[in-house]
C-alpha positions in Angstrom: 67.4 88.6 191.5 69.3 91.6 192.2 70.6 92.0 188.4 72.8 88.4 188.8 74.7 88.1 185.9 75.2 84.0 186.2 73.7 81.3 184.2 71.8 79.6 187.4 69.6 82.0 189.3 66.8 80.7 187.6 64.4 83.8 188.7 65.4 83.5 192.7 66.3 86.2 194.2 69.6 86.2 196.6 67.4 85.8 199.6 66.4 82.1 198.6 62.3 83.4 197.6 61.4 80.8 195.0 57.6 81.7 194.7 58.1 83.7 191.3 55.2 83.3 188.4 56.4 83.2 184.9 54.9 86.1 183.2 54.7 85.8 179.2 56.3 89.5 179.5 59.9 89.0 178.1 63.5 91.6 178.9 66.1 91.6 176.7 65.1 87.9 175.1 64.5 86.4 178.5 61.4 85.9 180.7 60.1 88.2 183.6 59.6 86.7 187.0 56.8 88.0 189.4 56.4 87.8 192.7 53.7 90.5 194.4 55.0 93.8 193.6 58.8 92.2 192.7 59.7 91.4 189.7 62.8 89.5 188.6 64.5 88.4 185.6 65.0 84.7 184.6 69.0 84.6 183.6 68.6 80.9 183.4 71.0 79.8 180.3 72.1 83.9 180.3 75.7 84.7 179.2 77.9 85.8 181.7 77.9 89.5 182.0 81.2 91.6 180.2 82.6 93.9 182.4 84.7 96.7 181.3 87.2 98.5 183.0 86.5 102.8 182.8 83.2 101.8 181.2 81.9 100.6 177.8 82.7 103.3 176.1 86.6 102.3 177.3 86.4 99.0 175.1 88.7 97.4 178.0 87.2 94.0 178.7 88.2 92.6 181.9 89.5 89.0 182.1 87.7 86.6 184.7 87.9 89.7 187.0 89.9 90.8 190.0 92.0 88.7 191.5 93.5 89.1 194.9 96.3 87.3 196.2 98.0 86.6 199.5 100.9 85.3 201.0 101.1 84.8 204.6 104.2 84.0 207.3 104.3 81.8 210.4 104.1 83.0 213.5 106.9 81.4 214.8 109.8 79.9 213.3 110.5 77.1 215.3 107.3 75.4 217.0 109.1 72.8 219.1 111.7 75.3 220.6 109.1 78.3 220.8 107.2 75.4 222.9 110.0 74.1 224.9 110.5 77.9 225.9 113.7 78.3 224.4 113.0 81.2 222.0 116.3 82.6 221.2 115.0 84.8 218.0 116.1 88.3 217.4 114.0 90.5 219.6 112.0 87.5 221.3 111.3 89.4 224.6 109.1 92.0 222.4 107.3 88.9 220.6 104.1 87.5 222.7 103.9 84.8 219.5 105.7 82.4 221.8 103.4 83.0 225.0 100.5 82.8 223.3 101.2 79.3 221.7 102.0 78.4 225.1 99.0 80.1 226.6 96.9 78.1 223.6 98.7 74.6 224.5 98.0 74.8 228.0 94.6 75.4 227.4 93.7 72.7 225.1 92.9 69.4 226.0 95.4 66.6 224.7 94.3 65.4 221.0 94.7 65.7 217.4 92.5 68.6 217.2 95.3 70.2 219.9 98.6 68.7 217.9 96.9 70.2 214.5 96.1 73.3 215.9 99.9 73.9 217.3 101.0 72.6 214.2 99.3 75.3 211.9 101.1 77.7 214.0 103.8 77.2 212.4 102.7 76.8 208.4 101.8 79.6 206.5 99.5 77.8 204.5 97.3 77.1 207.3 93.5 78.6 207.2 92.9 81.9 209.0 90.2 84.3 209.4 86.3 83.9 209.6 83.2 83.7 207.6 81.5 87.2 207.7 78.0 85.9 207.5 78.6 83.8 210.8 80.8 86.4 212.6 78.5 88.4 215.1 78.3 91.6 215.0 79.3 91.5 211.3 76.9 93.9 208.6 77.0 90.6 206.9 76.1 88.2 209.9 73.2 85.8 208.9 71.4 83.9 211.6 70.0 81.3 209.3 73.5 80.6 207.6 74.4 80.0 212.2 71.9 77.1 212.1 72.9 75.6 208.9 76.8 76.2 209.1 77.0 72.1 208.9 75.5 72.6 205.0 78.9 75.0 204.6 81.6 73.3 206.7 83.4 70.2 208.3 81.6 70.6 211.5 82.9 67.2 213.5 85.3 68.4 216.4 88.8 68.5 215.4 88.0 68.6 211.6 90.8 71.1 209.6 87.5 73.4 209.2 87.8 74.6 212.8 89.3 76.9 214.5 90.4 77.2 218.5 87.1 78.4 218.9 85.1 75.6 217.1 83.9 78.6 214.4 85.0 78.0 210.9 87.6 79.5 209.1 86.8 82.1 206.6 90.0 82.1 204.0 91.5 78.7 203.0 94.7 77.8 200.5 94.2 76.9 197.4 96.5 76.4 194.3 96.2 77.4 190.7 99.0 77.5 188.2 101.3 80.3 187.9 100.9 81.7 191.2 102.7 80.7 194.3 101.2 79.0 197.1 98.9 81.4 199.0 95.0 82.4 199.4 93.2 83.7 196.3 90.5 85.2 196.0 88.7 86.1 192.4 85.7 88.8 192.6 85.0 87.8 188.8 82.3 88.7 186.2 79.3 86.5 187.7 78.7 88.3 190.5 76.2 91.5 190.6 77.4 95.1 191.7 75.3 94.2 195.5 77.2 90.5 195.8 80.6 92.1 195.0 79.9 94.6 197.3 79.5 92.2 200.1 82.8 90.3 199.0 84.9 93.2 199.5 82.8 94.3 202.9 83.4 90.1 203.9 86.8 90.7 203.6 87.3 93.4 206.0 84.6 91.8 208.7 86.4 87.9 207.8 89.9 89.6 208.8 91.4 88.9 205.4 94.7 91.1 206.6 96.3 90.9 209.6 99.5 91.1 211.5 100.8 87.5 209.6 100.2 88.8 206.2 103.6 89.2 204.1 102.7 90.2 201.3 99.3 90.9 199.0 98.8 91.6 195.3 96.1 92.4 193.3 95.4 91.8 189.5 93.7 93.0 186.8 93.5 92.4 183.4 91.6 93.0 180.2 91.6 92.9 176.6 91.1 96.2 174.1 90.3 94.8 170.9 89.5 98.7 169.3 91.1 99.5 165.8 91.5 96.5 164.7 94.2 95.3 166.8 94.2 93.4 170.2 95.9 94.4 173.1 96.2 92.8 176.3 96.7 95.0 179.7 97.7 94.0 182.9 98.0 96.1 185.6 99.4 95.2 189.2 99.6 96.4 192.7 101.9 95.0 195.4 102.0 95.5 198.7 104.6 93.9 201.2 104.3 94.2 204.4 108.7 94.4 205.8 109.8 93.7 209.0 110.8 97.0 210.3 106.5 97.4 210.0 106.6 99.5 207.1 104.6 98.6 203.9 106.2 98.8 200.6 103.8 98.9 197.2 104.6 98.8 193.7 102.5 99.4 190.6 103.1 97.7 187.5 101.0 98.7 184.3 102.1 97.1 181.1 100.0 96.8 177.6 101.2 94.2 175.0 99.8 93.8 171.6 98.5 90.2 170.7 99.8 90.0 167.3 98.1 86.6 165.2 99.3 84.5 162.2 95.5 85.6 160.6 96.3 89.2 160.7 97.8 89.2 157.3 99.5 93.0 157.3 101.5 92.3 160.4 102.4 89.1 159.3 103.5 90.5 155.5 105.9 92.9 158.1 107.6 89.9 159.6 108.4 88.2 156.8 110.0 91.7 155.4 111.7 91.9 158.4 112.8 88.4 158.3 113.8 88.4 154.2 115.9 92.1 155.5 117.9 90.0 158.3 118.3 87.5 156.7 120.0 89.3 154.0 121.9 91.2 156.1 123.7 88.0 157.8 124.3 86.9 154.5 126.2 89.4 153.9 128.1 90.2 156.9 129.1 86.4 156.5 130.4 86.6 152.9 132.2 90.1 154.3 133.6 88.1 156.6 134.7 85.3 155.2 136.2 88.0 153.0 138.0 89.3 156.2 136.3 93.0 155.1 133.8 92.7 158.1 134.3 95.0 161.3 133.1 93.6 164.9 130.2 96.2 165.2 128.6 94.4 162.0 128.7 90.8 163.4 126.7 92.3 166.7 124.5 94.4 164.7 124.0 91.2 162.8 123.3 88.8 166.3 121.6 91.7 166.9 118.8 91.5 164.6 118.8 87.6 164.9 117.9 88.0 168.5 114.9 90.5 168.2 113.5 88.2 164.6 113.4 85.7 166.8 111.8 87.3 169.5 109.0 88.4 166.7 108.6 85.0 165.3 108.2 83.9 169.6 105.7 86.4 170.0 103.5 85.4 167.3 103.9 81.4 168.0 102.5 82.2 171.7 99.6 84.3 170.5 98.0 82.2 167.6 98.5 79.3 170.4 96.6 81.1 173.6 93.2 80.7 174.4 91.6 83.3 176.3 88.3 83.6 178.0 86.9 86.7 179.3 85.3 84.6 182.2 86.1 80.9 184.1 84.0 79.4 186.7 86.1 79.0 189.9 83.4 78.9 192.6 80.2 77.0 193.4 78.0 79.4 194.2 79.5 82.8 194.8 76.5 85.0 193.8 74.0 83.0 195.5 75.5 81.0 198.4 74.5 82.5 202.0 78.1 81.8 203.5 81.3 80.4 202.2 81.2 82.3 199.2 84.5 81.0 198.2 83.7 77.3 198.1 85.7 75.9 194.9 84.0 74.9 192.3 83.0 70.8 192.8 83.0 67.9 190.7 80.1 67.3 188.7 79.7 64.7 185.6 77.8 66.1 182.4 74.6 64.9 183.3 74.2 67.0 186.6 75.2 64.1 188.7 78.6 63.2 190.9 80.9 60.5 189.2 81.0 57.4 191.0 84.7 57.3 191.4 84.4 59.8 193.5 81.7 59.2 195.8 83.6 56.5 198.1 84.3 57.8 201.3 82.0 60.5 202.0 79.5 60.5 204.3 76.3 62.7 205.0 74.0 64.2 202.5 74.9 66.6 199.6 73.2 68.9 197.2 73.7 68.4 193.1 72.7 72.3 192.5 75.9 74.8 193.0 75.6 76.3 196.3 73.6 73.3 197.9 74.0 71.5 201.1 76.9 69.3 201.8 78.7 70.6 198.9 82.3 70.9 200.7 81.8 66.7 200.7 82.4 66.7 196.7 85.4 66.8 195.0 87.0 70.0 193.2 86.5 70.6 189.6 90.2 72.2 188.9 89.2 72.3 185.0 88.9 76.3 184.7 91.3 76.7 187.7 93.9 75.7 185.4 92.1 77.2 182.5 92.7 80.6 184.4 96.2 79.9 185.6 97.7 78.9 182.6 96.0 82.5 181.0 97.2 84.3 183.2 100.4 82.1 182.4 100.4 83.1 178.8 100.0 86.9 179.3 102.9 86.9 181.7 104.5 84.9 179.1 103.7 87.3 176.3 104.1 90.6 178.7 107.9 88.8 178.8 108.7 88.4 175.7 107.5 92.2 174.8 109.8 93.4 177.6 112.5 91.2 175.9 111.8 92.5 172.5 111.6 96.2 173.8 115.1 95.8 175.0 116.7 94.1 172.1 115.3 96.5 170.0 116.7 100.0 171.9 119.9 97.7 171.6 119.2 97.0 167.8 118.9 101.0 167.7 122.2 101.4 169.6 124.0 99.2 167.3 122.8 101.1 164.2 124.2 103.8 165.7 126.9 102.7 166.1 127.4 101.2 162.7 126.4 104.8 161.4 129.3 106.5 163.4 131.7 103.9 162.3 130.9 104.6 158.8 130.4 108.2 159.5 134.0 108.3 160.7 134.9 109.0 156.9 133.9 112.5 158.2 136.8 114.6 159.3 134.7 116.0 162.3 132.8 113.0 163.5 135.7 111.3 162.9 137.5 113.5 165.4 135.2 113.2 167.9 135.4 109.8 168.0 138.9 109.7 168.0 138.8 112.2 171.1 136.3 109.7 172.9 138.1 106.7 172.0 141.9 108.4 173.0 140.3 109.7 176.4 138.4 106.2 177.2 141.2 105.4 179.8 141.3 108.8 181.5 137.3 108.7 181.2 137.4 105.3 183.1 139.8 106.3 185.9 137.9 109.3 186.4 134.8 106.6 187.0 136.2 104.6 189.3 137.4 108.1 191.8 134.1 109.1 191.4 132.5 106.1 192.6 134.6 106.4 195.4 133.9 109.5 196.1 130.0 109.1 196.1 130.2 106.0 198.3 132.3 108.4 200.8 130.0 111.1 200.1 126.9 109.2 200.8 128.5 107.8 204.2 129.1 111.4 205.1 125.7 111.7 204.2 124.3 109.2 206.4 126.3 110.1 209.5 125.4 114.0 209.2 122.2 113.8 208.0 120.5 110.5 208.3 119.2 110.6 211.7 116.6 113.8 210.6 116.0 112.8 207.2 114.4 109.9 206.0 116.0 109.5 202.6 119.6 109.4 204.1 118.6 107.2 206.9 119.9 103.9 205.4 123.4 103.3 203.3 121.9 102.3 200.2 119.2 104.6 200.3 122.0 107.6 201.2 123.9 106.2 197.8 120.5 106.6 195.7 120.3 110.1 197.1 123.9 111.1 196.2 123.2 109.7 192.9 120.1 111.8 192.3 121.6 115.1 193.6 124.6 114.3 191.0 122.4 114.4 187.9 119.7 116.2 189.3 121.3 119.4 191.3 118.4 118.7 194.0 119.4 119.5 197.5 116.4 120.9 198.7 115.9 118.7 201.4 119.4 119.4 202.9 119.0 123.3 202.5 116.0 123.0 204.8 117.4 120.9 207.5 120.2 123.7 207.1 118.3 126.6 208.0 115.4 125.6 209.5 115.7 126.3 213.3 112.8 124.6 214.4 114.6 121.4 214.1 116.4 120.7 217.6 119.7 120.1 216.6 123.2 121.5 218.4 125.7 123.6 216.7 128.1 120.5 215.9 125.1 119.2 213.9 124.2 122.2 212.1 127.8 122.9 211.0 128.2 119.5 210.0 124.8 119.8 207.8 125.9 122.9 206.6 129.3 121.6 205.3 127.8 118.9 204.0 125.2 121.3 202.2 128.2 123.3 200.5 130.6 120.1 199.6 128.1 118.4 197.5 128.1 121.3 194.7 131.4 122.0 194.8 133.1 118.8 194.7 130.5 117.1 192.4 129.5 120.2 190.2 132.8 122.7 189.7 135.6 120.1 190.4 134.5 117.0 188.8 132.5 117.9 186.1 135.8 120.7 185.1 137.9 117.4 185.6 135.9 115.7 182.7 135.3 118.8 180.4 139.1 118.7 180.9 140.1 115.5 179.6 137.9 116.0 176.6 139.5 118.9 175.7 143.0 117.8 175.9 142.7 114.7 174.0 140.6 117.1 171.4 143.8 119.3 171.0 145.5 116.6 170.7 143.7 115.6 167.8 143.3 118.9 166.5 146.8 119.9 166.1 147.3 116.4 164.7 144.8 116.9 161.8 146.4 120.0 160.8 149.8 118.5 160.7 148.6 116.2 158.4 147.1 119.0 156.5 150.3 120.9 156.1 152.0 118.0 155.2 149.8 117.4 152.5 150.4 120.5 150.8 147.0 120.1 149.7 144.4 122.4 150.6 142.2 121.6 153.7 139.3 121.1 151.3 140.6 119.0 148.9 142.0 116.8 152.4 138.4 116.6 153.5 136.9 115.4 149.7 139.8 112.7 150.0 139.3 111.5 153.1 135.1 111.4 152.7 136.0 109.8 148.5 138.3 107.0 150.5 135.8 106.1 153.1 132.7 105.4 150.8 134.9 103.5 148.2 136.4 101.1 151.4 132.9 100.8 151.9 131.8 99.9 148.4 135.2 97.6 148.4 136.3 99.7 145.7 139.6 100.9 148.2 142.2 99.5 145.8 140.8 101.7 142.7 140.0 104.3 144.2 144.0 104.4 145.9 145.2 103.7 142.0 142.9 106.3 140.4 143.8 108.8 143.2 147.9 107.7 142.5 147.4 108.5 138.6 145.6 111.5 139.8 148.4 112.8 142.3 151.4 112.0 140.1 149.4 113.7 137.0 149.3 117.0 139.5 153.1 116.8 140.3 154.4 116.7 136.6 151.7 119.8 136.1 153.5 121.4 139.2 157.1 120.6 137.5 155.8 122.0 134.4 154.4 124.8 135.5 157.6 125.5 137.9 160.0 125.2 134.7 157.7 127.5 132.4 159.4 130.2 133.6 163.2 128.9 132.2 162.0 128.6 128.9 160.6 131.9 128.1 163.9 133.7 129.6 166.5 134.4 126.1 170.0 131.6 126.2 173.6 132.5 126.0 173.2 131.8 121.9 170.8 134.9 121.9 172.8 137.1 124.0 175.8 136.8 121.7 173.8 137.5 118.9 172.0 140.5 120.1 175.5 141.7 121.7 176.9 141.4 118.0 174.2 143.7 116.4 173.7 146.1 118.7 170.8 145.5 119.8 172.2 144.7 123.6 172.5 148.2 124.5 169.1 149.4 123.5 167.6 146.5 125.5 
């Protein structure tokens, strides 16, 4: 059957042939099918096929598969003035939305089927597009799905199925959990490499974009389980169509591990982590109770509260999701000849419809997935919210690793910090902080002029250069350039709108882009960044001379200054400040009466007035 990969082919081929013989011949465990010189294999009860994303060898299984979703805009904003002729929108004279709704409503014949139609005009939840296997002139057009489109669809006139035309619509709304109200569309796991082939072919003949799309994302994700440790991926595209008619798209690629309360080294790491913080608290709390605690500790301390928690979040979510590498969503998407998309319908366990929700339909109706009359039946929304709240849980999880990514660089911040604090006991660093911390309110008026100057600069920007370059064609976007030339030095873009002559501009322009050209460097590059190396070094004198002052005062030698300072640090650290200061009194006033001794050692060794007299009396006086 074209290598289906879901649980209810039962041998047929996707053309509907159902005149396969069993042969006894068996492929991989099941039975071969034969029909003439086609054979098939039976996937009846077969597991759903894994898929991997870069190939098996990339051990990335993908999730369900890849899911497409799209959010659409009205056409008009108001339907009762637009029909009244009163359009008074921005730019209505350029918008034929208006005459074509009025075109439209004088064309249909007074009804419901008109009032619905005019309505849906107006709600962007309203079905659009068309089947691709009953479009004509579709590679996917099927004339036997034409004459059985009543087996797919709501024919009666005026049914919600309907378009202007009376043709079916191909795309309809439909809600699942943690995604907001829109069309989605799931090419998942069940369906063969031809089938999903087709669905991506369907959506391009079906009309899936057009001009009232606002916006379209795709999603995939997938689960690495290699080494040991699970990691869940999900990658993201966005596109979004603005209303200037350009179309923005961002990527989003994040990895998260999935960390469970059964993986006992990781969890014998959170509980040392946790038994560390906790002890850490403890004894910021005694320190402060003590008053011998610094502000830097207490947020170092919240800090590591904060990510702990985030840790002990992480693993709560993971040990309590549930995730399936595939969830049924559609009836019959591998084998149905049109409306592939059909939700999945109700069914009880036994294979047949519950009676609760057989009153009020009407018409025939098939029990096997993909039959007639399906559309009648109920939708089964038990893996729809199965996959929404999965999808739920990774963005849940992806969160809280963003969360713990960021309180951990600011766990790392506030260590350094701490370290510098302590550090300070260190002459240098302890300079250099003093520097920073006695220039922090020239450093922040210096911030605030040079935020006014790169807002003037980038509105010089936009005026002079904005209407031939792109990047300095809006305010905000000139601001972003400023910004960028500031730390980057890039100017490239300028110096080629500044010589290049093939640019039609008149010598007013091409001065001004020229000035423009040389101001940036010079006002940004020499001037400012001499204005901050300036500060710096003037509050570093500052302290420079100061130290030495203290120095000479000292009388000590700078050395034995440094060993103090360093010794009087680590003992306030090790609350030993008030010994330390005694030992280091004892110490000092043990040195002065060694100075006073030493100073009066000369006195005593010179002969007194007594020894004079004597050595005058005996003659000794003159041979001296």
């Amino acid at each position: 059957g074209g290598g289906s990969s879901g649980g209810s082919s039962a041998g047929r081929s996707s053309s509907g042939l159902d005149n396969y013989v069993v042969t006894g011949a068996r492929w991989g465990g099941y039975l071969i099918s034969q029909a003439g010189n086609r054979s098939s294999v039976n996937l009846e009860g077969a597991p759903v096929r894994e898929y991997y994303a870069g190939g098996p060898s990339s051990n990335n299984l993908v999730l369900t598969g890849f899911l497409l979703h799209q959010q659409r805009q009205a056409p008009v904003d108001d339907l009762d003035q637009c029909l009244a002729g009163e359009d008074d929108s921005r730019f209505a004279d350029f918008d034929s939305s208006c005459s074509a709704l009025l075109f439209m409503a004088d064309a249909l014949k007074a009804g419901d089927a008109k009032e619905r139609l005019l309505a849906s005009a107006a709600d962007p939840l309203a079905p659009f597009g068309a089947d691709p296997a009953l479009r004509v002139g579709s590679e996917l057009y099927n004339p036997a799905a034409v004459a059985r489109e009543a087996e797919f669809f709501n024919t009666t006139p005026g049914s919600s199925d309907l378009n202007v035309r009376n043709a079916p619509f191909g795309f309809y709304p439909r809600d699942i959990p943690g995604l907001p109200s829109g069309f989605p569309l799931l090419v998942d796991s069940s369906v063969d490499k031809f089938r999903a082939a087709q669905m991506w072919e369907g959506l391009v003949a079906g009309a899936w974009l057009d001009s009232m799309t606002s916006s379209l994302r795709g999603r995939l994700m997938s689960y690495n389980a290699e080494f040991g440790v699970g990691t869940l991926a999900m990658s993201e595209i966005d596109f979004r169509w603005d209303s200037d008619g350009s179309i923005a798209a961002t990527t989003t690629v994040i990895a998260a591990p999935v960390w469970r309360l059964d993986d006992l080294g990781r969890v014998v790491v959170m509980l040392i982590r946790i038994f560390l913080t906790v002890g850490f608290i403890a004894m910021v709390v005694v320190k402060a109770v003590r008053r011998e605690s610094f502000p830097l500790q207490i947020w170092l301390a919240l800090s590591m509260l904060f990510t702990s928690s985030l840790l002990a979040a992480i693993f709560a979510t993971n040990s309590s999701m549930t995730l399936r590498h595939f969830y049924l969503l559609y009836d019959a998407a591998q084998t149905a000849i049109a409306r592939w998309w059909l939700p999945l319908k109700e069914v009880a366990p036994g294979g047949e419809v519950l009676a609760e929700d057989l009153a009020g339909l009407e018409g025939s109706y098939s029990l096997e997935r993909g039959g007639a009359g399906r559309w009648q039946l109920p939708d089964n929304t038990t893996d729809v919210e199965g996959f929404g709240q999965s999808m739920m849980d990774i963005d849940r999880i992806v969160t809280l690793n963003k969360w713990m990514d960021v309180s951990q660089g600011l766990l790392v911040a506030m260590l350094i910090a701490v370290w510098l604090r302590l550090a300070s006991c260190d002459e240098r660093i302890g300079a250099i902080l003093t520097t920073l911390r006695c220039a922090a309110p020239d450093i922040a008026h210096f911030f605030v002029l040079l935020a006014l100057l790169l807002l003037l600069t980038a509105g010089m920007g936009h005026l002079l250069v904005g209407p031939h370059l792109r990047v300095w064609s809006t305010l905000d976007s000139s601001i972003e350039a400023v910004f960028k030339c500031l730390v980057a030095g890039d100017l490239s873009a300028v110096n080629v709108l500044a010589k290049n002559q093939s640019i039609e501009m008149n010598w007013a322009e091409r001065f001004g882009v020229v000035i423009f050209y040389f101001f940036m460097p010079v006002m940004f590059i020499l001037i400012m960044l001499s204005i901050v190396l300036a500060i710096l070094v003037d509050n570093w004198t500052g302290v420079y001379n100061e130290r030495k002052e203290t120095m000479r005062r000292g009388n000590d030698h700078p050395f034995v200054t440094y060993l103090h300072e360093i010794a009087s640090n680590v003992a306030s650290a090790m609350n030993l400040g008030p010994l330390y200061a005694k030992l280091r009194r004892c110490w000092r006033s043990r040195r002065r009466a060694a100075i006073r001794m030493a100073s009066l050692a000369p006195l005593q060794s010179r002969p007194s007035l007594m020894d004079v007299g004597s050595a005058f009396q005996h003659g000794q006086w003159q041979r001296e």
